[in-house]
Z-matrix of the N, CA and C atoms (Angstrom, degrees):
N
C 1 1.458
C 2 1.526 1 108.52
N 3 1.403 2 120.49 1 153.59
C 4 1.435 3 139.21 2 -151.86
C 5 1.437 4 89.33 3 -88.64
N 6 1.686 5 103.17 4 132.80
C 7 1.649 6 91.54 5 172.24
C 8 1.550 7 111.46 6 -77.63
N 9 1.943 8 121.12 7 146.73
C 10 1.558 9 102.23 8 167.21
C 11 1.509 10 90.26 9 -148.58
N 12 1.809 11 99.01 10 172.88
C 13 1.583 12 110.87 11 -136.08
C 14 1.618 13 61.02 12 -143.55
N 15 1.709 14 101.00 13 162.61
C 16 1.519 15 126.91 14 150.19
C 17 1.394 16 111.84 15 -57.85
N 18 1.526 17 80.15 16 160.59
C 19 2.135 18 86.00 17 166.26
C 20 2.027 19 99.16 18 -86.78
N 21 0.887 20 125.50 19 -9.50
C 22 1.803 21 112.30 20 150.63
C 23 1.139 22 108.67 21 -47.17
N 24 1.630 23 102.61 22 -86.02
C 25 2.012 24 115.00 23 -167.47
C 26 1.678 25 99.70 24 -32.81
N 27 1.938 26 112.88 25 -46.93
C 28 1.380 27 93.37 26 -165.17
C 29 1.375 28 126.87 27 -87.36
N 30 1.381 29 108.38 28 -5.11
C 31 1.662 30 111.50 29 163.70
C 32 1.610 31 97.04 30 -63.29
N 33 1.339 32 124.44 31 -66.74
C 34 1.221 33 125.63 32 -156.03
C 35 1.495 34 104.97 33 -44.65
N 36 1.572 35 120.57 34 -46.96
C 37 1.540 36 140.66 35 -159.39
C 38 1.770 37 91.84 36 -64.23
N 39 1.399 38 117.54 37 -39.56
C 40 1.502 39 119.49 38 -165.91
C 41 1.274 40 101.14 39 -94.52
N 42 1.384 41 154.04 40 -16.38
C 43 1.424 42 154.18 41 -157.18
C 44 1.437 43 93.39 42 66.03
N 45 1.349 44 145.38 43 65.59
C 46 1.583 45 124.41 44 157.35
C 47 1.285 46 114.40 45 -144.77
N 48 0.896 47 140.89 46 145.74
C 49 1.073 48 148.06 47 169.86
C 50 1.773 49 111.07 48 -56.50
N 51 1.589 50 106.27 49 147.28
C 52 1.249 51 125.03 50 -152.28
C 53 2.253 52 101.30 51 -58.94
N 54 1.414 53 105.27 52 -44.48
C 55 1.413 54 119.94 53 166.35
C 56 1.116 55 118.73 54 -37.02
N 57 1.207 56 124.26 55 -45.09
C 58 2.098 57 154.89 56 -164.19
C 59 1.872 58 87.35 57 -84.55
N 60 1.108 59 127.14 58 -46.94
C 61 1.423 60 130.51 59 -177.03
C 62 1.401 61 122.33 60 -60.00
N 63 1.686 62 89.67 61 -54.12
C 64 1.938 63 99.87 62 178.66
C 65 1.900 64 85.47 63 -61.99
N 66 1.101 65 119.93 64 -72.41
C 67 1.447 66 112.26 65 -149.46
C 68 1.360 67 111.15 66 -34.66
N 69 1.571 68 117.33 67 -57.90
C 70 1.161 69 115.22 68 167.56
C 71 1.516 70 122.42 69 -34.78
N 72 1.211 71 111.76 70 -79.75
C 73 1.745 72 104.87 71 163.71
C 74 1.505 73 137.13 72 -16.37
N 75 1.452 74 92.02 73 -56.75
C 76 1.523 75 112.66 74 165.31
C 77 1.606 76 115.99 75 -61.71
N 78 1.276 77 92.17 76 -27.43
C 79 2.324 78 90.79 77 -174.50
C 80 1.451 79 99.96 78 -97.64
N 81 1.518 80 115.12 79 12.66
C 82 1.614 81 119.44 80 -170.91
C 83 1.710 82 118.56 81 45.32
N 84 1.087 83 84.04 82 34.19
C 85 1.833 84 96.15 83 167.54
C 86 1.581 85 106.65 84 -99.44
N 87 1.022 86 124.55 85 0.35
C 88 1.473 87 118.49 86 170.56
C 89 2.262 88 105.05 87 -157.49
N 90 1.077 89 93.56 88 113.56
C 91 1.658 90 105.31 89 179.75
C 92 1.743 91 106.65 90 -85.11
N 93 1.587 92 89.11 91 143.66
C 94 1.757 93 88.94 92 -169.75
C 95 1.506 94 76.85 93 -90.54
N 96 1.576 95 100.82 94 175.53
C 97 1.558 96 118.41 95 -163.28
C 98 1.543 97 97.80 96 -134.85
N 99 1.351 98 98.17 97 20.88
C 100 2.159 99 110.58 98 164.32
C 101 1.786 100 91.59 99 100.23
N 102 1.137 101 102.08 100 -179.68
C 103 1.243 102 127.07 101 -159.28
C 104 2.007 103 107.25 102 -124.67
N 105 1.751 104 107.13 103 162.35
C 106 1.606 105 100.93 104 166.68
C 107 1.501 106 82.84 105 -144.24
N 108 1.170 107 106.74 106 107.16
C 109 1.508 108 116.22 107 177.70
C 110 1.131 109 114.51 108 89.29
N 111 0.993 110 106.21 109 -126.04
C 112 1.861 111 126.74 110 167.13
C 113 1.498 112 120.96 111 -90.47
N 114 1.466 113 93.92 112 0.86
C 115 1.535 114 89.24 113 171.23
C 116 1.562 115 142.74 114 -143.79
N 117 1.316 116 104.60 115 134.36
C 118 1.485 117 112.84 116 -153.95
C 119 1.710 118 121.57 117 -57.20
N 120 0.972 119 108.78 118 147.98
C 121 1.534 120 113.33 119 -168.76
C 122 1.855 121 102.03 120 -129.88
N 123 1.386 122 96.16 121 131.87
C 124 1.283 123 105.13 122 160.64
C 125 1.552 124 120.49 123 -111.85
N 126 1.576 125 110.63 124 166.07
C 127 1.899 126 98.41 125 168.56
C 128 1.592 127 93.11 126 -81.62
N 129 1.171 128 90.97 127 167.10
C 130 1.283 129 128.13 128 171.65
C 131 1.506 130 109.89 129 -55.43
N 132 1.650 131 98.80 130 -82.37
C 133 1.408 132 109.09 131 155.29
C 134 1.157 133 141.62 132 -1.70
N 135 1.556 134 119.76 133 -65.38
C 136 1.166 135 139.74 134 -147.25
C 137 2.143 136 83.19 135 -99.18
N 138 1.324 137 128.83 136 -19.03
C 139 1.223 138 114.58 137 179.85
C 140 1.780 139 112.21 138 -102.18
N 141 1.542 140 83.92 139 -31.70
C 142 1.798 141 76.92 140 167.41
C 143 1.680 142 121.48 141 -79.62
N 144 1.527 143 122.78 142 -5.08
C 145 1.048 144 127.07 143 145.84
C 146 1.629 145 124.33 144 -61.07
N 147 1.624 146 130.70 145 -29.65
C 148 1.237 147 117.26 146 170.68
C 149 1.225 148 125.65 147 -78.75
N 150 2.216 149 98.21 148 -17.11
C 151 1.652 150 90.93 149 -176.93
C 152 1.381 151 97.19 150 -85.83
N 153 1.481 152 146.61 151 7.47
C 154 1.242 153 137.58 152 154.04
C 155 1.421 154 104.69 153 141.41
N 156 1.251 155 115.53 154 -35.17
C 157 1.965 156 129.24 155 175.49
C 158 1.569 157 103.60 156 -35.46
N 159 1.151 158 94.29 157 127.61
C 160 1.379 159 110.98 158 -170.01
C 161 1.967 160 96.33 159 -124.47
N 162 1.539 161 85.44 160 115.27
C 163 1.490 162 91.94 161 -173.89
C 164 1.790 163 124.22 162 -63.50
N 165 1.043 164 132.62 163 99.42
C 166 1.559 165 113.09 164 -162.50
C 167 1.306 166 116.85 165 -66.57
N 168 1.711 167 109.31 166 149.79
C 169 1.510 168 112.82 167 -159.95
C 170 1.812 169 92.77 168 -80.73
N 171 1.145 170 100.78 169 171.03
C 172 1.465 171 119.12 170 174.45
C 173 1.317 172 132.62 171 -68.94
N 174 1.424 173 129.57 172 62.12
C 175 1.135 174 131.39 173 168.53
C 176 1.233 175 146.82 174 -5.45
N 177 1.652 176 131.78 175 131.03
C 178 0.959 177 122.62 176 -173.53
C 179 2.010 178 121.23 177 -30.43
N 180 1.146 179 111.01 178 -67.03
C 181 1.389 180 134.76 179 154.80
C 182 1.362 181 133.18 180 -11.66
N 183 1.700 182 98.74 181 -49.72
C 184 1.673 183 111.13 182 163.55
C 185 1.289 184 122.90 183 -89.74
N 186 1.248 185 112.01 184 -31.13
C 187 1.561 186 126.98 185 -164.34
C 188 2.058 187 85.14 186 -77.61
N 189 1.276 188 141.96 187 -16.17
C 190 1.485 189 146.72 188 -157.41
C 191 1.386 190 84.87 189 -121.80
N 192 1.057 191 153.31 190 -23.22
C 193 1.978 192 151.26 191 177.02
C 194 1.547 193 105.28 192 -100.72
N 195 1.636 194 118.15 193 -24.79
C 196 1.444 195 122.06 194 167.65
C 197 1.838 196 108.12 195 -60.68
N 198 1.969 197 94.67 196 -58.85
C 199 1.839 198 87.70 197 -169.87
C 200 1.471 199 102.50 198 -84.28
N 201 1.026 200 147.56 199 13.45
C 202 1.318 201 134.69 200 172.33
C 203 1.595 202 109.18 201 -84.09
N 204 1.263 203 109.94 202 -19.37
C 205 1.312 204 121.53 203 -174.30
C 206 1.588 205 108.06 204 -109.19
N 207 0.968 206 135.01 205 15.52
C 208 1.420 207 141.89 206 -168.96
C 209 1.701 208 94.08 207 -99.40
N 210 1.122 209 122.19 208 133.71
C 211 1.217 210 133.48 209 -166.45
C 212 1.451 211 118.20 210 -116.71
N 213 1.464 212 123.28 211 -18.21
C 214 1.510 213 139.36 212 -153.33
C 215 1.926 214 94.90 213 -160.90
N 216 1.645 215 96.44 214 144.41
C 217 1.374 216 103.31 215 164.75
C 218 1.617 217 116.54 216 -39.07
N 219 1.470 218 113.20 217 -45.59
C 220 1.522 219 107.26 218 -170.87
C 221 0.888 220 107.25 219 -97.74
N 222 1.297 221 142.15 220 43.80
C 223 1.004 222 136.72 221 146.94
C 224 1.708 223 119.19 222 -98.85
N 225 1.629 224 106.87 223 -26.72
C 226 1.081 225 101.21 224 168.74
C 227 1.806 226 117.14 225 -84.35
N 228 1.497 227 105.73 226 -21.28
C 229 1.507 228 109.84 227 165.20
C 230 1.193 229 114.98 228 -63.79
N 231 1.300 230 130.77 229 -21.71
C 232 2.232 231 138.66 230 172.51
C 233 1.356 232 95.71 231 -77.25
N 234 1.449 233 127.64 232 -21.54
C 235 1.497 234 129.96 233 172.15
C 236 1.394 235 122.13 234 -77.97
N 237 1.281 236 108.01 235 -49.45
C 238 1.711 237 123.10 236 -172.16
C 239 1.712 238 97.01 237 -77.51
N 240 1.579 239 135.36 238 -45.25
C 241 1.538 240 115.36 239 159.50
C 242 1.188 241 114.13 240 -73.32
N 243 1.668 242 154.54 241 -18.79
C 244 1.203 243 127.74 242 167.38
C 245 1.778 244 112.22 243 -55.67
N 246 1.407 245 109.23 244 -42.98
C 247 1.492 246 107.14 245 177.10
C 248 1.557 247 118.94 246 -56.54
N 249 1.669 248 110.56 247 -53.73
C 250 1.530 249 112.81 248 -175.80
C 251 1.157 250 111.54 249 -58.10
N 252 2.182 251 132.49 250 -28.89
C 253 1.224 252 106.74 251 169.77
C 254 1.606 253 114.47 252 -81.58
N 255 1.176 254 117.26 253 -23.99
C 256 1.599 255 108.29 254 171.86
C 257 1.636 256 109.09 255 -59.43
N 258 1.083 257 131.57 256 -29.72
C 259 1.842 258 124.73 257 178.08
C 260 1.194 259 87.33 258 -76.23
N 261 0.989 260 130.59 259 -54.40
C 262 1.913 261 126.70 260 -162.67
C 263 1.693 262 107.21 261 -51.39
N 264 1.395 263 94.66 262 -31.22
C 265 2.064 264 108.46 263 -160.38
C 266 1.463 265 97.29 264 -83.46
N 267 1.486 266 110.36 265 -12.93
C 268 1.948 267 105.24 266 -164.29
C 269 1.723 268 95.06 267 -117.24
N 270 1.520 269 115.33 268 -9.52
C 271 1.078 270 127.91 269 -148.73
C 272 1.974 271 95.51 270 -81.59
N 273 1.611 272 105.60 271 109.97
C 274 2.202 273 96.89 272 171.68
C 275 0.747 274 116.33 273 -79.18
N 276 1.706 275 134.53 274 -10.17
C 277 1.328 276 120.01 275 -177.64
C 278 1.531 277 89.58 276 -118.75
N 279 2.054 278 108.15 277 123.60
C 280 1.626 279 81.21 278 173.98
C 281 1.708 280 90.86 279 -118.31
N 282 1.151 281 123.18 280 64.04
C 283 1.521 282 150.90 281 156.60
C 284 1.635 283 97.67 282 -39.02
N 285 1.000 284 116.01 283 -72.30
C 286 1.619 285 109.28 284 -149.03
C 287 1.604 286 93.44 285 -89.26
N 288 1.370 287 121.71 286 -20.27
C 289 1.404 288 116.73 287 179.43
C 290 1.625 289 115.88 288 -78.39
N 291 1.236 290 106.58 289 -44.27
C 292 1.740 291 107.40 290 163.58
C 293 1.855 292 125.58 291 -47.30
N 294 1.597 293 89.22 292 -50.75
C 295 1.250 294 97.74 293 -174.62
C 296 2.203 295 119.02 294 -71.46
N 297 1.163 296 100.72 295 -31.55
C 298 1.401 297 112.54 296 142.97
C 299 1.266 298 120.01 297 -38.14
N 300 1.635 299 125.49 298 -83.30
C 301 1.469 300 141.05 299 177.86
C 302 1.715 301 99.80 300 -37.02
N 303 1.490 302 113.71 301 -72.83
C 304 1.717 303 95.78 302 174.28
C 305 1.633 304 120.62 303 -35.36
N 306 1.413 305 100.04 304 -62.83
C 307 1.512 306 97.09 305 -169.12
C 308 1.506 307 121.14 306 -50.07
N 309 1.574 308 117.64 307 -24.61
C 310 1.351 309 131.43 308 -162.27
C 311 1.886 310 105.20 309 -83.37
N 312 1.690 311 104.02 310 -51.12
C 313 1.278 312 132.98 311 140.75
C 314 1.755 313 104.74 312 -7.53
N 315 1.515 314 119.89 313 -98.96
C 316 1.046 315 141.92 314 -156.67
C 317 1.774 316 90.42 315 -64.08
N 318 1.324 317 124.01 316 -47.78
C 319 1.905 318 98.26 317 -176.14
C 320 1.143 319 108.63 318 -83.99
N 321 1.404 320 123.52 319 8.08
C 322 1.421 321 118.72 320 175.10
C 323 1.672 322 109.21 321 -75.29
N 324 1.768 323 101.32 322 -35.58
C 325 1.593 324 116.45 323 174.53
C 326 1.336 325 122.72 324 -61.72
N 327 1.691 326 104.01 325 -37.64
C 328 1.155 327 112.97 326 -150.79
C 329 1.258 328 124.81 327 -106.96
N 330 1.510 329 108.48 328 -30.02
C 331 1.507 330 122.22 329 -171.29
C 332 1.420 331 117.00 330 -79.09
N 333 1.506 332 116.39 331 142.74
C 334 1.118 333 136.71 332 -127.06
C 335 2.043 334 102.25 333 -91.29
N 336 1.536 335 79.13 334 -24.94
C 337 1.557 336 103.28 335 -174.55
C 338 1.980 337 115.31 336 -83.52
N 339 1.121 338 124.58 337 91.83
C 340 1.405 339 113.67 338 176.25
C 341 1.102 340 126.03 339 -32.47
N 342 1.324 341 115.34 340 -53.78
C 343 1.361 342 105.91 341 -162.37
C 344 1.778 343 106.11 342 -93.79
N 345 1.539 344 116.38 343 7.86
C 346 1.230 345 107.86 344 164.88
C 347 1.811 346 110.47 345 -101.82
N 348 1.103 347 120.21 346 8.51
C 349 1.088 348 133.42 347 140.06
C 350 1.541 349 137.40 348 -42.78
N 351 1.623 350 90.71 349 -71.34
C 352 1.452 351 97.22 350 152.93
C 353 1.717 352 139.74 351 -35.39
N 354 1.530 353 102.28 352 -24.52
C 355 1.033 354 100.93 353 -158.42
C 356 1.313 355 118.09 354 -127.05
N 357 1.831 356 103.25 355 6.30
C 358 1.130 357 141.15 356 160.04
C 359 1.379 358 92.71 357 -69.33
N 360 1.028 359 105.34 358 -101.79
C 361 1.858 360 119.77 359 165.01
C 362 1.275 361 98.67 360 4.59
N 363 1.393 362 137.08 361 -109.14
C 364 1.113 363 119.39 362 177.17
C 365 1.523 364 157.70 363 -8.68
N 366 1.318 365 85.39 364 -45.83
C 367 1.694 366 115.44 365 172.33
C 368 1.715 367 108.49 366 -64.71
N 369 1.858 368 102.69 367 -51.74
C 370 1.209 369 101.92 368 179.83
C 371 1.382 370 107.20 369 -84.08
N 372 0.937 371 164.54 370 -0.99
C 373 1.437 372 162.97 371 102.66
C 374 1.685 373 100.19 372 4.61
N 375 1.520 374 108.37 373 -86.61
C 376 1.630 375 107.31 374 -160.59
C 377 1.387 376 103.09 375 -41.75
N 378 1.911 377 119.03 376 -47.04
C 379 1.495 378 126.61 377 -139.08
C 380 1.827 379 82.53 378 -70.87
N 381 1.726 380 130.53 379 -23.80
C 382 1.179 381 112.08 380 -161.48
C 383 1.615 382 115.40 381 -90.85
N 384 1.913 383 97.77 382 -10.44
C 385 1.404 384 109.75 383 -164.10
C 386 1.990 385 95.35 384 -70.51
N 387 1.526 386 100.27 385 -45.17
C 388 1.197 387 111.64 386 160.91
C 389 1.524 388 133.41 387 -10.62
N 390 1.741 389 85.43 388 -81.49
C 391 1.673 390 99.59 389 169.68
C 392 2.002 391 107.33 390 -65.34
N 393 0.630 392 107.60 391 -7.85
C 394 1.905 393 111.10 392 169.34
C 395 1.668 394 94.78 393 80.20
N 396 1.294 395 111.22 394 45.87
C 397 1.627 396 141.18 395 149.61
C 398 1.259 397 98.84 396 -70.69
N 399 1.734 398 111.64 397 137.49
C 400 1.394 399 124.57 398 127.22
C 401 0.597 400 140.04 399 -79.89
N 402 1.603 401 130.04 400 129.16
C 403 1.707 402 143.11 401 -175.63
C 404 1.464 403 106.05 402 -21.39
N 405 1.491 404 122.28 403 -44.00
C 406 1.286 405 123.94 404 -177.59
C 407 1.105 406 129.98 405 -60.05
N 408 1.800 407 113.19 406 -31.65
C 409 0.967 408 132.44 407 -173.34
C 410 1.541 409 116.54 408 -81.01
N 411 1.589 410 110.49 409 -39.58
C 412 1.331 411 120.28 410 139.71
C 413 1.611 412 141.45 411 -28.19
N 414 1.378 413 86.85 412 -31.43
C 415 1.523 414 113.11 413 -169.14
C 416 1.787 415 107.32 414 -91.13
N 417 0.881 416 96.86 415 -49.36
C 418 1.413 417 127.81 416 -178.66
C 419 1.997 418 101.79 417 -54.06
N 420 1.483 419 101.26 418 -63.23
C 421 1.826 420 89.84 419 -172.72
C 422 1.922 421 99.29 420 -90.19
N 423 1.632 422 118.67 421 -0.11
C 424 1.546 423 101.57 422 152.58
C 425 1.614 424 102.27 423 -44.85
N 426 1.090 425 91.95 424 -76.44
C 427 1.722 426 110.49 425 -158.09
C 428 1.742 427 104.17 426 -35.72
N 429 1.173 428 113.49 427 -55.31
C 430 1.286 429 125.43 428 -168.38
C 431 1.547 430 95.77 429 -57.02
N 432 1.347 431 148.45 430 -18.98
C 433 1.277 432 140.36 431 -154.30
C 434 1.281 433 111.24 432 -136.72
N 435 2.153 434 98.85 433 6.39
C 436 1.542 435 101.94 434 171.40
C 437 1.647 436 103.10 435 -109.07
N 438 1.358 437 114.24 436 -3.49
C 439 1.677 438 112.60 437 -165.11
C 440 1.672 439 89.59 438 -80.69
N 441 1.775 440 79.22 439 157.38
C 442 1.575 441 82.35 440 -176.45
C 443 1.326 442 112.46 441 -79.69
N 444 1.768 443 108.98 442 172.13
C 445 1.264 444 87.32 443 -177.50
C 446 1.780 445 111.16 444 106.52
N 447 1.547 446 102.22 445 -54.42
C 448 1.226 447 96.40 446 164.47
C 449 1.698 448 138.62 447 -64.72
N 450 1.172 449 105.91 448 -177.63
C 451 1.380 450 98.00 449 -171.78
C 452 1.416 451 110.05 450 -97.43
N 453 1.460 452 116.28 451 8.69
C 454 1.578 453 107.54 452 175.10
C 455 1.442 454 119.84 453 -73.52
N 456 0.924 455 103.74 454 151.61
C 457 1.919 456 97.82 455 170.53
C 458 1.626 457 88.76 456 -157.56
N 459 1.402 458 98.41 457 153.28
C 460 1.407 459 105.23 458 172.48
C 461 1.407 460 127.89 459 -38.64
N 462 1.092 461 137.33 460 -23.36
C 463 1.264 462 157.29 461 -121.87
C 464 1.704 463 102.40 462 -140.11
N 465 1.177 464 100.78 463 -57.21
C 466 1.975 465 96.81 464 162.56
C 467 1.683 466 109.34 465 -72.98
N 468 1.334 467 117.86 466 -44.80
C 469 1.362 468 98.45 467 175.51
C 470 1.783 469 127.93 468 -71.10
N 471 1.356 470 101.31 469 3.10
C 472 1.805 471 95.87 470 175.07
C 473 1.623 472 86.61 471 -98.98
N 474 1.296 473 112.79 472 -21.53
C 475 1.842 474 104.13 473 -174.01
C 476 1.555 475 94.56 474 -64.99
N 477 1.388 476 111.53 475 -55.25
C 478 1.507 477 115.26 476 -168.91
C 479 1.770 478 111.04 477 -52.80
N 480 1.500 479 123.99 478 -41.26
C 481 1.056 480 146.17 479 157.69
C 482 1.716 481 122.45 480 -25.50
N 483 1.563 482 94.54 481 -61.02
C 484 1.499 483 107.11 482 168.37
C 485 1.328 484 136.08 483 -68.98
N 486 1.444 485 101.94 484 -27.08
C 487 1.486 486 127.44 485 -179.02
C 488 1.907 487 91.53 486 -78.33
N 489 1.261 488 141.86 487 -54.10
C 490 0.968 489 148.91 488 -143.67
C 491 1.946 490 99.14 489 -74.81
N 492 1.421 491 118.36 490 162.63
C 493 1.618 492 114.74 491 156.30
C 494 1.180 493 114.21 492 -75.96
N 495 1.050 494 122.10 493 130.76
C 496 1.773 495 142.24 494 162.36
C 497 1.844 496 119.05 495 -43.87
N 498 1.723 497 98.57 496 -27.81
C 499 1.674 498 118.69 497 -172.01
C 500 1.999 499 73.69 498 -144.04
N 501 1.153 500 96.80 499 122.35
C 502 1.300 501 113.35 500 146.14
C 503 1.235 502 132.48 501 -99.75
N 504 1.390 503 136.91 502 11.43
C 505 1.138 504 141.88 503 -145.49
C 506 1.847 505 87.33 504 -160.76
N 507 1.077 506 118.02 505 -23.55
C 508 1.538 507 127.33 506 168.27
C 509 1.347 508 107.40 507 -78.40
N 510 1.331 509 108.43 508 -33.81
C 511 1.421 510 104.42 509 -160.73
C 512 1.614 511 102.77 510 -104.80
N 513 1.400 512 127.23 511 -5.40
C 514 1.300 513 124.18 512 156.85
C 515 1.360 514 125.22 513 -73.41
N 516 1.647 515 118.61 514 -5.34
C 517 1.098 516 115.12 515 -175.78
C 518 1.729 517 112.82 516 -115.95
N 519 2.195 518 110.88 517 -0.12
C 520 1.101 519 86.00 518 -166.47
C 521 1.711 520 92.80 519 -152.96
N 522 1.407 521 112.07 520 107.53
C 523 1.574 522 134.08 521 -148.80
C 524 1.316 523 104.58 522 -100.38
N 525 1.201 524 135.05 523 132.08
C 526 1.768 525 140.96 524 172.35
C 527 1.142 526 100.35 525 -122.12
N 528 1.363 527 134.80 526 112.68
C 529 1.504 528 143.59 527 140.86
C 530 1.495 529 100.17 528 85.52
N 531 1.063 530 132.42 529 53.68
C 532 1.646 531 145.03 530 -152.02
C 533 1.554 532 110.14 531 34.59
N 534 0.901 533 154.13 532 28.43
C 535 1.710 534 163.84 533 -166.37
C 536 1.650 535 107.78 534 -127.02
N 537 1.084 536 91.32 535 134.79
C 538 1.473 537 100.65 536 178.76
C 539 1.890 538 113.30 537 -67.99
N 540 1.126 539 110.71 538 152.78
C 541 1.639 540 99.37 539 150.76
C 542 0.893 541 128.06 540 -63.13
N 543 1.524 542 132.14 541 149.74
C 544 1.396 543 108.66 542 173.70
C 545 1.970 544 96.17 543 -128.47
């Protein structure tokens, strides 16, 4: 679980005064990370990233003391997405990760099957948490690509699907003849 601090600790953590905080918030330069009561919580993260702290990625070394110690399938699956959003977070071209998120997007709208919907949805959820999307925002171009009227139909979104990488996070790391994998 994500470490998070008050908006006190995180004025204090940034040098600013509590006013300087909302604005930020308010100019969406800093996302609250939910609330316990009445009071707002930020990550940690996300403030020691403005004072400049740059979180270091996971080393050969740790990422080999992580699976040796992994005890259960999901534990090495809580391993394999902590890494894909750290490549995604360092990642300049996020080409194959966007284009994923649409495609994932559009069968979440489109597909015929509910409960593979669901799980579209989901999928396009993580690929947006990725791009440093909110769920909402995720939520937001489902909807937009389920109203009628639109141009989705089952049939463009498996086209869009096919066109898209299968590993987006595979395919940022491994290029043939300038072309992505797909």
């Amino acid at each position: 679980m994500a470490e998070t601090i008050t908006a006190a600790e995180a004025a204090k953590r940034l040098g600013v005064n509590l006013r300087t905080l909302w604005r930020w918030r308010d100019a969406g330069k800093l996302k609250e990370a939910g609330r316990a009561g009445r009071t707002v919580l930020f990550l940690a993260a996300d403030i020691d990233e403005l004072r400049g702290i740059k979180r270091p990625s996971m080393g050969a070394a740790e990422l080999y003391r992580r699976l040796t110690e992994a005890q259960e399938w999901r534990d090495i699956e809580a391993l394999r997405e902590e890494l894909a959003a750290q490549a995604a977070a360092e990642a300049e071209d996020k080409w194959p990760i966007e284009a994923a998120w649409r495609a994932a997007c559009s069968m979440a709208a489109c597909s015929p099957d509910q409960d593979a919907r669901g799980r579209w949805e989901a999928t396009a959820k993580k690929y947006g948490r990725w791009l440093g999307m909110a769920d909402e925002e995720t939520d937001k171009a489902i909807r937009s690509r389920a109203r009628e009227g639109s141009y989705c139909t089952y049939e463009t979104a498996k086209a869009e699907l096919e066109d898209a990488p299968r590993d987006p996070i595979l395919a940022l790391t491994i290029e043939y003849d300038g072309r992505y994998v797909r």
